[in-house]
Each structure stands twice: as structure tokens, then as C-alpha cells.
N, C-alpha and C positions, 0 to 999 in steps of 0.2 A: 332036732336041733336046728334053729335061725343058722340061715346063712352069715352072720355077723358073731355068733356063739358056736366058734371052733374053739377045735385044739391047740392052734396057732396064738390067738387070742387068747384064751386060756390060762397058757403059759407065759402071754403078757403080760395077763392079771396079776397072775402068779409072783412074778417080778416087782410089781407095785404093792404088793400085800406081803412080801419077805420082808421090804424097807423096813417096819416098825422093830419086826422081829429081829434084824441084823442091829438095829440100834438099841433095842434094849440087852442086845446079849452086849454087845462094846461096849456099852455104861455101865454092866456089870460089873460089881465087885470078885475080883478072882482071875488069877491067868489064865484058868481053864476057857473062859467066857468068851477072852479076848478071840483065840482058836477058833471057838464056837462063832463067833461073828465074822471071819475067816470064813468060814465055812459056810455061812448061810450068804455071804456075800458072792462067793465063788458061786453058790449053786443060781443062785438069781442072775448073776452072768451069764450061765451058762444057758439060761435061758434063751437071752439074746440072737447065742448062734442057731439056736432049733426052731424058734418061733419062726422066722422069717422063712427057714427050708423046709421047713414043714408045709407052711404058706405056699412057697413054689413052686415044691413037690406036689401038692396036691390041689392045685392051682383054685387054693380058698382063701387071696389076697383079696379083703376086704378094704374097703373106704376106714372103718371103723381100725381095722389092724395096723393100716398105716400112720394113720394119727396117734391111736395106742400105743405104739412101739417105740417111737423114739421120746415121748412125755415118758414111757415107763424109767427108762436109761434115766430122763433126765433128774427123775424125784429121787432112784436107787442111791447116783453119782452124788446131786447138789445137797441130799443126807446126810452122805458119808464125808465132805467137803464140811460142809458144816460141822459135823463131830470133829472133825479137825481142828478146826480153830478152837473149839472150845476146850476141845482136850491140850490146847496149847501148843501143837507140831505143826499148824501150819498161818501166817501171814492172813490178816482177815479182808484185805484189798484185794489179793489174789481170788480171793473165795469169791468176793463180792463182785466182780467183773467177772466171772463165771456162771456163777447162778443168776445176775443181772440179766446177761446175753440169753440165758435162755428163756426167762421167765417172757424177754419181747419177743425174743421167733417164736413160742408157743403160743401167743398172744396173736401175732402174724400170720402164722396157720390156721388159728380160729377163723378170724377174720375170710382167708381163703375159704374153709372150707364150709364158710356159710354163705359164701357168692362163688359157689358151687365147681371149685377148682380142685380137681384132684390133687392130693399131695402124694410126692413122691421125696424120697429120703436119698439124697444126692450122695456121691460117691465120697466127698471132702467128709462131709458130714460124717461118716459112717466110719471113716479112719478116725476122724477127730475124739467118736468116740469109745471106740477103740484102744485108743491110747489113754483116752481118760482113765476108763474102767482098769488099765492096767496099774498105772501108775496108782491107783485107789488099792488096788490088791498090793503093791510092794510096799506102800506106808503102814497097810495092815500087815501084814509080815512083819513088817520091822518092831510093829506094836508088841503082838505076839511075843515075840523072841525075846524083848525088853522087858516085857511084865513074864514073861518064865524063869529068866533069868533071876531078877528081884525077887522073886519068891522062893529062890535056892540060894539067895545072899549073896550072888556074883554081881561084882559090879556092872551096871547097866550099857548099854549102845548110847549115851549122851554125849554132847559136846559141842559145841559150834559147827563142827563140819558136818553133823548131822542133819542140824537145822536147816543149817545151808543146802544140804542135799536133797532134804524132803522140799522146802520152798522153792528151791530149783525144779523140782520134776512139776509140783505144781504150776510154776510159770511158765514153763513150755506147755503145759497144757491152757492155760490162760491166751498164750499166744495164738496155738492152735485156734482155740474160740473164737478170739478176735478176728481173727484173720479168715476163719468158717461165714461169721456173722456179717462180715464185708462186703465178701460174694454173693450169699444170701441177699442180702435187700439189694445190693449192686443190681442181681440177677431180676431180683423183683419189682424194681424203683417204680413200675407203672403200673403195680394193684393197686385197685383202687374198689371200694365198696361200688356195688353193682347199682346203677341211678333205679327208680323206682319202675316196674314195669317191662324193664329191660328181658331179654330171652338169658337165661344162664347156658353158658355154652361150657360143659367141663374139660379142663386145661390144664395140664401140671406144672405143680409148683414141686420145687425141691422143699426139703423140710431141711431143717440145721438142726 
């Protein structure tokens, strides 16, 4: 097995090839589904915490793992953000400044990591998403619980202060973003594409 083809990696793949599967089980027709998307959404998370300690643990921290790892979060996250809005629970401004911010810092790490700058996934960052993935598992719960309920004739979890409270948890995490994405280029303001001929001297950069 390539030093760049771990287990660590793997499991990051892993994460970016559940995406479709977590979305077609939520588009499902059926409460059972909804659970089902729950649960493939938890297990791809939980990827998260293992790939990188596994990484650690067995000191197979790749170039390729590190840029892997936090584009995985971001396709899982900016998916299930997106189902959001179209299933109608969430603000589509809030989505769109979220998956904006990260489509240019992945865009920005590209750039580094082809004028040969190591990326590294900064501390903000990693809470930021952190909380995201959380907040994406409590609007799925509430999914869940909503469509179980409708299917035994109980009246649903609806109402304004619902909305309001999923679009709430959303904006804090929008906030978060912003405020990640700040630092980020603040910290970055003087990458610059490498002039022609230049020696590449490898350098960390934080990832968002």
C-alpha cells in the first residue's frame, strides 16, 4: 500500500462516498429513511474523529490526508445544508454564506498546495466544524422525530419557534464561518502564486 493510500485516508474517502448515500436515504420517501440518513450521517462523522488519530497514532499524516480531510467535512456538511433549504427547514442566505466560504478557502488551499505549502487544519477551524456537524445531526433528529411522528397521526414538531430555532443554530454556525474565514486569509494575506523558477520552500498554511 502507497504511503498516501492508508487507513486514515480511507476513512476519509469513506466520508465523501457516504455523502450521496446519506442523501438519497433523506430524500426518501418513508420515516424509516429519515433514521436511516441519521445514521449514515453519524457514521461519516464519526469518521472524522478516527481518521485523523489514526493519522497520529500511526504517524501516516499525509500531504494528500490533510487536504482530504477537511474538503471531506466540507462536501458531507455543505450536502446536508443544502437538503436543508430545499426540504424548506432552513434560510437559503445562511446556506449560501456557508458553502460560499468554503468553496474559496478550498480553492485557497489548492492554490497553496500547488506553490508547495504544507497545509495544516488550524485549531478555529476544527471547532468551527465541529459545531457544524453537530448542529447538522440536531436538525436531523428533529427531522426524524417529525416524520415518525406523521406517520402515527400525531401532530408534528411545527411552528415558528421551530424555524426560528433551526435557522438560529444554522447562523451561529454561519457566524462561526465567517469569522473562521477572516482569520484565515487575515493569517494568509501574503500568499501569493510562486513567480516562475522560484525554489518552493514547504510552509504551513492553516486550512478553514
Amino acid at each position: 500500500m502507497s504511503k498516501s493510500i492508508n487507513i486514515p485516508n480511507a476513512l476519509t474517502a469513506s466520508r465523501i462516498l457516504l455523502t450521496p448515500v446519506f442523501m438519497a436515504c433523506l430524500f426518501a420517501s418513508g420515516w424509516g429513511w429519515k433514521w436511516m440518513a441519521l445514521l449514515v450521517f453519524t457514521i461519516a462523522s464519526l469518521t472524522d474523529l478516527y481518521d485523523g488519530y489514526l493519522a497520529r497514532r500511526g504517524n501516516s499524516v499525509t500531504t494528500l490526508g490533510r487536504f482530504l480531510d477537511p474538503l471531506a467535512d466540507k462536501i458531507l456538511a455543505s450536502a446536508a445544508l443544502i437538503a436543508f433549504v430545499v426540504l424548506g427547514l432552513v434560510e437559503m442566505w445562511l446556506v449560501v454564506v456557508i458553502v460560499g466560504r468554503d468553496v474559496l478557502v478550498t480553492g485557497f488551499r489548492m492554490v497553496a498546495l500547488y506553490n508547495g505549502r504544507q497545509v495544516v487544519t488550524s485549531r478555529l477551524a476544527k471547532w468551527k466544524t465541529t459545531v457544524q456537524l453537530t448542529v447538522i445531526f440536531v436538525i436531523l433528529t428533529y427531522v426524524s422525530i417529525e416524520s415518525t411522528l406523521r406517520r402515527f397521526a400525531y401532530d408534528g414538531l411545527e411552528g415558528a419557534w421551530v424555524s426560528s430555532a433551526l435557522n438560529g443554530l444554522v447562523a451561529f454556525v454561519a457566524f462561526l464561518t465567517v469569522i473562521s474565514a477572516i482569520r484565515y486569509f487575515w493569517d494568509h494575506r501574503e500568499t501569493a502564486p510562486k513567480k516562475h523558477g522560484e525554489i518552493s520552500r514547504p510552509s504551513e498554511v492553516h486550512s478553514g
